[in-house]
N, C-alpha and C positions, 0 to 999 in steps of 0.2 A: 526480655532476653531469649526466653525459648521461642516465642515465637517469629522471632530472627531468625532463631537459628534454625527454625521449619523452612521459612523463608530461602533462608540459604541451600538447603538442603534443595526445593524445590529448582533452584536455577541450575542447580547442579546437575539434573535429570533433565532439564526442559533444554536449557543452553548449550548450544553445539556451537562455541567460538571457534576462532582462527586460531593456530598451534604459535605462531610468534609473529610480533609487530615488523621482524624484517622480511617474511614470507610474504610475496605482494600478489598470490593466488594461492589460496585451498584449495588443490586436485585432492581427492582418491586417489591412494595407489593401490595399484594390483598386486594382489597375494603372488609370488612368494620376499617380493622386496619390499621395504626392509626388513631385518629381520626382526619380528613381532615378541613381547616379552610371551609369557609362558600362558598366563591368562588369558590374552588377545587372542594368542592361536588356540584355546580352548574354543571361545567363542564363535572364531571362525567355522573351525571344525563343527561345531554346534549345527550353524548352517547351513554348512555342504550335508554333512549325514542327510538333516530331514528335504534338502531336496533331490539328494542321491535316489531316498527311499519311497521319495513322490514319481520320480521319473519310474522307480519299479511296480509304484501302485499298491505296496505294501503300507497299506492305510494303521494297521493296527501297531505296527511297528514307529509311523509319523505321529499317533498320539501320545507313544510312551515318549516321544522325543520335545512333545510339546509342554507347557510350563504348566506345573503343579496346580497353581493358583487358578489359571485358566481354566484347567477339566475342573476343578470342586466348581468350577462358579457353573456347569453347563450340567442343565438337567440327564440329557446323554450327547456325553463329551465325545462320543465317536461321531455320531449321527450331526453335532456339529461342524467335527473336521469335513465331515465329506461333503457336507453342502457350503461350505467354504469353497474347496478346490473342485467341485464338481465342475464337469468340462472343460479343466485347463489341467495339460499332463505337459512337464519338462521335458525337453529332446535330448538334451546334453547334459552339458556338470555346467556350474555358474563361476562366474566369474564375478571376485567378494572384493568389496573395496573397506574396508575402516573407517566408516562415516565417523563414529566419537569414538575416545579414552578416557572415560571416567575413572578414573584407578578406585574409587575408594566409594562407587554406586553401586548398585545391584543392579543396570540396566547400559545397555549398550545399542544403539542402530548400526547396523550392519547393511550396506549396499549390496543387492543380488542382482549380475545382468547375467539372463539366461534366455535362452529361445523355448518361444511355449507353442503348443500345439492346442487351438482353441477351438472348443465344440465338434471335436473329433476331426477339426478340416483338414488336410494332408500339407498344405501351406503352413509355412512355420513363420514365426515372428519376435524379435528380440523383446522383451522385458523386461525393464526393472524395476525392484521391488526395495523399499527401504524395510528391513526386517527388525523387527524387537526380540532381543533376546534378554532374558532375565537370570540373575544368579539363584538358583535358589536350593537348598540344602549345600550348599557346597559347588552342584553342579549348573552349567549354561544350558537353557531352555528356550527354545521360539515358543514366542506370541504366536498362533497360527493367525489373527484375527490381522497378524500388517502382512501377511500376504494374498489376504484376500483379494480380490480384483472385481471394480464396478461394473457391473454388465451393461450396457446397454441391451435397453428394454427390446431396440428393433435395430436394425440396418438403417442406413442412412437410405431417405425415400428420394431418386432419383428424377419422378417425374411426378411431383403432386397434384392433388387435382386443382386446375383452376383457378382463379378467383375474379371475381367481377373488376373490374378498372373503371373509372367515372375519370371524366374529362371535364375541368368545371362542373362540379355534380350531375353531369350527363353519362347515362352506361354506356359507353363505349366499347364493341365488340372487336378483338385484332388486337389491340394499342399495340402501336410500336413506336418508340422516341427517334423523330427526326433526326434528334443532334442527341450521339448519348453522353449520357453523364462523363464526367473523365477525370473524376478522383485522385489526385497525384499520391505520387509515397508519400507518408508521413511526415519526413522530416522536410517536406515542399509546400503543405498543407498551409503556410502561410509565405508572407514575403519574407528576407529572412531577419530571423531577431525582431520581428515584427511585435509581437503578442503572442500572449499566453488565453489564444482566444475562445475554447471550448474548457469543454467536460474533458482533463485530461490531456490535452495540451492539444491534439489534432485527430484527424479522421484514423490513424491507429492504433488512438487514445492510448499512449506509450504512455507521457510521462506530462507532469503541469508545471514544466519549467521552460525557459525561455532564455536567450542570451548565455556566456559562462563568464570565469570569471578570472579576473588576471593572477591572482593567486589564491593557491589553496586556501579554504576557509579551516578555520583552527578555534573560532569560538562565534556562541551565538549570543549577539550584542538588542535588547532589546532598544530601538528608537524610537519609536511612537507606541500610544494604545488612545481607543477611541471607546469610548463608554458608551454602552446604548441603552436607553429604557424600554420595558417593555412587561407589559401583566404575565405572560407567557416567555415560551423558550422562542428563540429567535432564528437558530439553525438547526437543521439536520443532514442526516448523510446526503452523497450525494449531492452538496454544494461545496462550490467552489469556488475563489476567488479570480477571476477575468482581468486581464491586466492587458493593456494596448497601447502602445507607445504611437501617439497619433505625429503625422506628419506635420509641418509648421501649416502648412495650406489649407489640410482640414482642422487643424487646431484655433485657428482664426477664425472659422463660421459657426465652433461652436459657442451657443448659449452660455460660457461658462462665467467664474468671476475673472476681474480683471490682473489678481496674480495669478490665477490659472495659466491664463491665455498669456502671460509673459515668462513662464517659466519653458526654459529652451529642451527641445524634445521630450517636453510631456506623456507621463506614462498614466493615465486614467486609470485607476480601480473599479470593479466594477462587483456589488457583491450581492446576490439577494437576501431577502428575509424573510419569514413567514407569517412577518405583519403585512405584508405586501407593498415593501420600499425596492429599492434597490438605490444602495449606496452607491455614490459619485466621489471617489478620494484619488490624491494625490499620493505617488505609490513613494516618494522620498520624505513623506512627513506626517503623512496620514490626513491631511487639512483639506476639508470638503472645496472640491472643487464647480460642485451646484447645489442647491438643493436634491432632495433624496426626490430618483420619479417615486411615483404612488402611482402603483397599479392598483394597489387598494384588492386584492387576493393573492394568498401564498402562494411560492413559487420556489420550491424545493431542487430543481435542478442549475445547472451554470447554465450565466446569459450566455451567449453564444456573437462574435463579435465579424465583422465582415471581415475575412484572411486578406484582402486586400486595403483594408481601410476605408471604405466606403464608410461614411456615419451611419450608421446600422446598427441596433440590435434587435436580437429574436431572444424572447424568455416566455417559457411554460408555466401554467400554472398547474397547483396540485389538489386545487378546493376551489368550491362554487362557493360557500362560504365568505361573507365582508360582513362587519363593521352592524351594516343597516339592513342585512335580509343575504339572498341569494341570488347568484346569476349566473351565467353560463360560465362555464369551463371549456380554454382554448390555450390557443397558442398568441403571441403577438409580437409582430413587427413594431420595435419603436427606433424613432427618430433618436442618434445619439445627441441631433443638434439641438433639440428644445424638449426630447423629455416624452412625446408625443406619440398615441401608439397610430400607426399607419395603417394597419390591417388588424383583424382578428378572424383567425380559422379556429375551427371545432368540427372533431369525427361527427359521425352520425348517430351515437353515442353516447355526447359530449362527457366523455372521460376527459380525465387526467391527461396533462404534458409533463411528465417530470424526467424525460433524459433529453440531452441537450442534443438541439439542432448540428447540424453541418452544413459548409456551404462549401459548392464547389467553383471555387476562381478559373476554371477553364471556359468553366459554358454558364458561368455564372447562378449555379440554380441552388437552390437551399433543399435539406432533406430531413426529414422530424418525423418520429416516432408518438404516435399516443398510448399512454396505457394500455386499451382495449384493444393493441394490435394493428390501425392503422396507420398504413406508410402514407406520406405526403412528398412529393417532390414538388418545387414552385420554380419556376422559371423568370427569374427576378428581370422586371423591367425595369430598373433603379442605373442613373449616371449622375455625375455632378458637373453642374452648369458654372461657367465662367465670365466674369463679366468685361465689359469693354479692354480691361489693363492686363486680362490675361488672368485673375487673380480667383478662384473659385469663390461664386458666390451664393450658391446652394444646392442642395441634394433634389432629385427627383426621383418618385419612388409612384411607379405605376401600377395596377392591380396585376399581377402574376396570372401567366394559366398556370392551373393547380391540377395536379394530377393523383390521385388515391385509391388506393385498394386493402382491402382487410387482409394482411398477410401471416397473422398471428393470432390463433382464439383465446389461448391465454395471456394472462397479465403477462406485458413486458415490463422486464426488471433490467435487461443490461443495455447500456446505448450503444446503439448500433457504430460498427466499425463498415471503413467501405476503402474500396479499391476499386480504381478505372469503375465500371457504371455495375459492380458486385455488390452489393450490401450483405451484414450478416446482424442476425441480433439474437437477445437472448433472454428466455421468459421464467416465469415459476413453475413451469408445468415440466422443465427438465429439458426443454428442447432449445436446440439452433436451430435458425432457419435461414439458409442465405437465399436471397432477392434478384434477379437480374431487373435491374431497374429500366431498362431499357425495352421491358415490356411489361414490366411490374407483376412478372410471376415468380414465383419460390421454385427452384429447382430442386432443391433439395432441405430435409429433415434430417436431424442425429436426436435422438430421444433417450431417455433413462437417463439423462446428466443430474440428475435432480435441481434443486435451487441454482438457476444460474444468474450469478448477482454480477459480473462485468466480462466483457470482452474484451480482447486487445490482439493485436498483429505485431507478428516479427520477422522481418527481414532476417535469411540464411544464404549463404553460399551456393543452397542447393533449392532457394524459393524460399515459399511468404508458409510461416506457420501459423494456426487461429489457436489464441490461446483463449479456454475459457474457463476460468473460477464458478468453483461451486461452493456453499456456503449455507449457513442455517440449516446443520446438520453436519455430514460427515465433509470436509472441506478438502477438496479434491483440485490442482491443477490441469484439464484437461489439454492437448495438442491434440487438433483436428486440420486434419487437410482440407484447406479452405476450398477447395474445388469438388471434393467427394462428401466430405461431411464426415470420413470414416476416423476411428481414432486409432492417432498415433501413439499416443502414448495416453498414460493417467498414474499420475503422481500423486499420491498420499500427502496430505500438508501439514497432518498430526502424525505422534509419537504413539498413540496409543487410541484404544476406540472411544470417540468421544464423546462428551455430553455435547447440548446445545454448541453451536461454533457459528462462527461470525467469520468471512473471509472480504477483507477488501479489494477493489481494483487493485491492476498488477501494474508495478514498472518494469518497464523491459529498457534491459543494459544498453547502453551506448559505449563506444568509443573505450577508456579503461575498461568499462564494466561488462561489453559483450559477452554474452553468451551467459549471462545471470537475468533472472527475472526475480523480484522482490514483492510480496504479499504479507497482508498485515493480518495475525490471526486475534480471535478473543475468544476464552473459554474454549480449552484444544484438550481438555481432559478431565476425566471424571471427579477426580478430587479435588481441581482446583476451576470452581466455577467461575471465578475472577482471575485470567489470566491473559495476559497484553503481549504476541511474541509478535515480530518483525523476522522474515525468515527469508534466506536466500536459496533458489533452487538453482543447480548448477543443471543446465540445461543439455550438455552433453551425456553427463550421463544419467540424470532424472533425479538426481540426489540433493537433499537437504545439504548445503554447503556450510550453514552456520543457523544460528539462532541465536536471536538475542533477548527475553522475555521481562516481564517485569509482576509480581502478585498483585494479587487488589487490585487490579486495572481492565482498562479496553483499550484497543485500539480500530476505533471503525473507522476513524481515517483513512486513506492510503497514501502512502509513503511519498516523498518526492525525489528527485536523483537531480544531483546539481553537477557539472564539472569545471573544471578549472582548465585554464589554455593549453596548458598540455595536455586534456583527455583524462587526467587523474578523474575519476567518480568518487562520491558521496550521497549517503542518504540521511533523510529529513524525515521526522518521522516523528507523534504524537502520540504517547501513551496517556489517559486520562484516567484519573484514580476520584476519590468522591467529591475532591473538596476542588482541586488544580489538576493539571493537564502539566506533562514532564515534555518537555518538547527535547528531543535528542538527536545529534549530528555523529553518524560514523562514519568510518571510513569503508568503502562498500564493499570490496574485495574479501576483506579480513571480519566485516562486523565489529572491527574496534570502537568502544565508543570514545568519541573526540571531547563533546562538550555537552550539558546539555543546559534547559532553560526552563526556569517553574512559570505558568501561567495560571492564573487566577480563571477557576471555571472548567466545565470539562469542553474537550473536542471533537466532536464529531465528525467536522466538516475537513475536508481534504484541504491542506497548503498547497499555494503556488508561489513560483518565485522569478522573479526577473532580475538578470543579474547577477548580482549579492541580497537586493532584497527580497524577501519572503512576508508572507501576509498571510495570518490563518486567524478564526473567530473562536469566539468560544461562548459558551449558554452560564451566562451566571445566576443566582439568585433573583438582580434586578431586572434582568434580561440579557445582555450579553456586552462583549466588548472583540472590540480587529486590534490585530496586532501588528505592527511592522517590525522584523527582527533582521539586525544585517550578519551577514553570512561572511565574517571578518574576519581577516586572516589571524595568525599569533605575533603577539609583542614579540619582542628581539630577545631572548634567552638570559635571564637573570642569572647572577655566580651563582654556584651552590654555597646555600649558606654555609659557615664555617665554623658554627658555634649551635648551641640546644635552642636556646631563643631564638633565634632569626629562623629555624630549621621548624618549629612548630607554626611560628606567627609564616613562615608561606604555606604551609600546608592548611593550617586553619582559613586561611584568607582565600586560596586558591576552593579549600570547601564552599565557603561561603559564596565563591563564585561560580558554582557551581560545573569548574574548569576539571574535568576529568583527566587532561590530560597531563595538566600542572600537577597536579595530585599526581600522578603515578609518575611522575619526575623525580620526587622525591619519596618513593616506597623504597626500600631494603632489595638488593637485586634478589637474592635467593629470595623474595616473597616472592617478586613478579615473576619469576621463570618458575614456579613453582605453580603456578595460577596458568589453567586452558587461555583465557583470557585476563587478562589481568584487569583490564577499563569495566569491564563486565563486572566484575567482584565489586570493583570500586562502588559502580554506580549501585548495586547490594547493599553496600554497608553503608550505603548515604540514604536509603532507605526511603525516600523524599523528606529528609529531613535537612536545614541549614541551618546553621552557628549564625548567630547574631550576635555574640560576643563568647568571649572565653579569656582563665587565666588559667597562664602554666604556673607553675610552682616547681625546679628544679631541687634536684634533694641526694643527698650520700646513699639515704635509703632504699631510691625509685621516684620518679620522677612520678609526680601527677596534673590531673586535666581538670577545670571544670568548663562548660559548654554550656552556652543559653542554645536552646535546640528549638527553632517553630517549625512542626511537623504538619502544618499546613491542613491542618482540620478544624478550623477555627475557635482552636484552642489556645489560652495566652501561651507564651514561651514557657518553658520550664528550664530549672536548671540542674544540668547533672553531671558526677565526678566519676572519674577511674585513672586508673594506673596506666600511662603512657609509655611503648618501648622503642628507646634511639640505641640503635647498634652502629658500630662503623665496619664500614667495607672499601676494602681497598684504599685506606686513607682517609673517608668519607662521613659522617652522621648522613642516616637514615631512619625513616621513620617505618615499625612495622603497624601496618593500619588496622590490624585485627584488636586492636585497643577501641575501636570503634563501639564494638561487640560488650567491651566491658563497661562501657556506662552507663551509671544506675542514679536514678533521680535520688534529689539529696532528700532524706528527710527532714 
């Protein structure tokens, strides 16, 4: 029970939901409307003082303004503040938005847009800052530590030196690409509804969904699971599940079985492993549709699939390491028709491949990254041949001229994003480095980003922005102007200074969801080293939009965005706790959650989804298991029940279903409006626990509950009792769910 109610306490502080389920966008508003209760405008005021007295430079005055708690922790709490704000001085007053309303916490974020003056330059520049302020004696105090700002180490390097270019391993002096690359938008990057064919759905590795869907999804149905053995784990980050809905013409040439190949617009799965398979499944059933290939060495990144359907795939591996001894470490072209690898390339180095290839359908050419920095572009000599009836009767795949250059000395960590013949990628050493492929030199370096663990592009009204995550460490959303390399912005992705953090690949919003990007954190604070948030950054104006977290958990996955034929958005998202992996459906806007889904094992590995179906793995004890879950709309509206029985048997049943939104159907209205998020609480007080069975017991005295509760740690069920409260409203039984809270194993 207390440590529930820690629990609780915790999401209270971490959780920045949506204010009501009919608001279908959380803006910020600007101070002085609406009118703020008495608290909030303390808080505010809090704000403005200490950047009033920054923009005067009155340092001594900004530490009495800063939180009690902070100066005892700093050995000289002045000499902190100032090498905090040293070289960044405010121009103006800021303009405060109310990022959260905790009525009943001692901490609040606070949105600061203000123009700063940096390193004395006489150019000014807007920033915003998500601020921490904390209550403490009575009085509102800034954190000074959330307004500190990540320097980059140096300027973006406009003309770097050099790098040698080999043409078919010949040094080539000049290069210049006859035909350049020509990269289309992202959402072109395949034919259309074609596949979900990379690392991250395409070349602006936005999002690992594909197709939408005729109506909103309202619960997660699981359909298949596929069991795998294995002495070891079988996935980790950075895989991903590849899904291609093959045409009927190449569906016929391939190798597959014979329900394969009669099943009408076949969608292939394509999954690796670190035993060194790559699974072959049918994405409506999960049922092997060939033998698994054997590459026979791990292969930690997503196959990478031809955006036009050529039978093609390209998969990296991550170890020299087999079975029987060692051997090189490359990349390889295999045949999708028989399984077969066609080429094998390896740096000069022979590093690691573990981020996924691209292939450009304009000029036909593939582009791959190795660990140690080298670029490869291949100029694919591959078409498919037809026989006398007109009817394709096989692939041909010629050796490629290969073009390479080392364009990176440290480990690369994030797979490279590209536009028209631009490349950008991203390493451990802190740095971007965009490529013009077209002579296979780096024009330009941005440095000091610390850990950069993914990349992604986003289409604006006013051009293309480079978003880059930083991570294993202080987990920072950067915007970089993909043409200069300079930063636009940098956004804060914790609440507070953090221990160890973990930030996942980003989704960037479409259609409903524009102008949101979505990142998956773990361990975002120093108290709670186990901690799983899914967070929305509103990208106007730089601000945490909502949080939805979860204790005890990770999440290294990253999220997926699914939409519905109107444009409505939702995300898809993987928390994993010791024993199962909570798999959860919001609505993306708001951060409501919808539904969610217990999987056996935890996740690591990022879902994709085509359609309605979704497909994500997971690492079990025996080795692991794929899962197919359909993305289903909601039953048709049951009466409210009209009596105590029928009113408990759907709420228990709707628990057990793990139906979030059923559940809060039937809560007490004054509980829900009483709740920042109401779906949020709910999925608190279900704690990853499900009812397996239960009996009510109605009574003159107070009504009571027992609950067989399996809390998914592979411990048998237990069973436990407390007092249940049905009030009515408005003519109605309701049930208040904080009865959750009071049951106690029987003795």
């Amino acid at each position: 029970m207390k440590r529930m109610l820690v629990l609780l306490t915790l999401m209270l502080l971490l959780a920045v939901p949506a204010l009501a389920e009919q608001q279908p966008h959380l803006t910020p508003t600007p101070i002085p409307e609406p009118v703020r209760t008495a608290d909030e405008a303390e808080a505010l005021s809090a704000v403005d003082y200490f950047f009033w007295l920054w923009k005067l430079g009155n340092t001594q005055s900004m530490l009495e303004a800063t939180a009690p708690s902070w100066r005892a922790a700093q050995q000289d709490p002045l000499a902190a503040l100032i090498a905090i704000c040293d070289g960044y001085t405010p121009t103006g007053f800021p303009e405060l938005y109310a990022a959260s309303d905790p009525s009943d916490v001692p901490i609040r974020t606070i949105g600061a847009k203000v123009s700063m003056r940096i390193d004395g330059s006489s150019a000014e520049q807007p920033y915003v800052f998500t601020v921490i302020v904390m209550k403490e004696d009575g009085e509102w105090y800034v954190d000074p530590q959330s307004v500190a700002i990540t320097k980059p180490s140096a300027t973006p390097t406009p003309a770097p030196e050099p790098v040698d270019v080999y043409v078919d391993g010949v040094l080539t002096e000049g290069y210049q690409r006859e035909e350049p690359i020509d990269m289309p938008a992202g959402e072109d990057y395949t034919a259309a509804d074609s596949a979900v064919s990379t690392w991250r759905g395409d070349n602006y590795r936005t999002n690992a969904a594909a197709s939408s869907m005729a109506e909103a999804p309202a619960q997660l149905q699981q359909v298949w699971s596929l069991a795998l053995n294995a002495s070891d784990m079988l996935f980790s980050e950075d895989m991903q599940p590849t899904i291609v809905k093959w045409p009927r013409e190449i569906r016929e040439v391939l190798l597959i079985n014979q329900s394969a190949r009669d099943t009408i617009a076949l969608k292939e799965v394509y999954i690796p492993t670190l035993d060194g398979r790559i699974l072959c499944l049918r994405l409506s059933d999960g049922a092997s549709t060939r033998s698994a290939i054997r590459v026979g060495y791990p292969i930690t990144g997503s196959v990478t699939v031809h955006p036009v359907s050529y039978p093609m795939l390209i998969a990296g591996q991550a170890s020299g390491k087999r079975a029987y001894g060692l051997g090189h470490m490359g990349l390889r072209y295999i045949s999708a028709i028989d399984g077969v690898t066609d080429r094998f390339v390896a740096d000069q180095v022979s590093s690691s491949f573990t981020t996924s290839a691209l292939i450009d359908k304009n000029t036909n050419t593939a582009v791959f990254l190795s660990s140690s920095g080298w670029l490869f572009t291949e100029k694919l000599n591959a078409w498919l041949t037809a026989d006398s009836t007109g009817a394709f009767d096989s692939f041909r795949f010629y050796t490629p001229q290969s073009v390479s250059a080392r364009v990176s000395e440290a480990t690369v960590t994030a797979a490279p994003v590209m536009s028209d013949s631009l490349l950008w990628l991203g390493n451990n050493a802190g740095q971007v480095i965009c490529v013009d492929t077209t002579t296979m030199q780096p024009l330009w370096t941005a440095e000091g980003l610390h850990f950069v663990s993914s990349l992604a592009m986003r289409e604006t009204e006013d051009g293309q922005q480079l978003l880059a995550v930083t991570g294993l460490g202080a987990a920072h959303l950067y915007v970089l102007d993909p043409d200069t390399g300079s930063v636009a912005a940098d956004i804060p992705l914790t609440l507070s200074t953090p221990g160890p953090c973990t930030a996942s690949a980003p989704v960037v919003g479409q259609e409903g969801l524009d102008g949101l990007v979505f990142v998956n954190l773990t361990g975002t604070s120093d108290n709670t080293s186990g901690l799983a948030e899914l967070c929305a950054i509103d990208m106007e104006t730089g601000m945490i939009s909502w949080r939805v977290g979860y204790p005890d958990s990770a999440a290294l996955s990253a999220p997926v965005a699914v939409y519905d034929d109107a444009g409505n958005g939702f995300l898809v998202t993987a928390m994993e706790g010791e024993e199962d992996a909570t798999l959860l459906l919001l609505e993306g806007r708001t951060g409501v959650i919808i539904a969610t889904l217990t999987l056996e094992g935890n996740a690591p590995c990022s879902p994709a989804v085509y359609g309605s179906m979704l497909v994500i793995t997971t690492n079990t004890e025996d080795g692991g298991k794929v899962y197919g879950v359909r993305l289903a709309p909601g039953n048709p509206a049951s009466p409210h029940p009209d009596n105590k029985e029928a009113l408990v048997e759907a709420f228990m049943t709707a628990w057990a279903d793990a139906d979030i939104g059923a559940m809060q159907a039937l809560c007490a209205p004054t509980w829900v409006a009483a709740q920042e998020n109401a779906s949020v609480m709910l999925f608190m007080y279900c704690a990853n626990r499900t009812p397996t069975g239960w009996e009510y017991a109605p009574s003159a005295d107070g009504d009571s509950l027992q609950v067989c509760l399996d809390r998914h740690d592979g411990r048998t069920p237990e069973w436990y009792a407390g007092a249940i409260t049905i009030t009515e409203e408005d003519g109605q039984l309701w049930i208040d769910p904080q009865f959750i809270f009071g049951l106690a194993t029987e003795q």
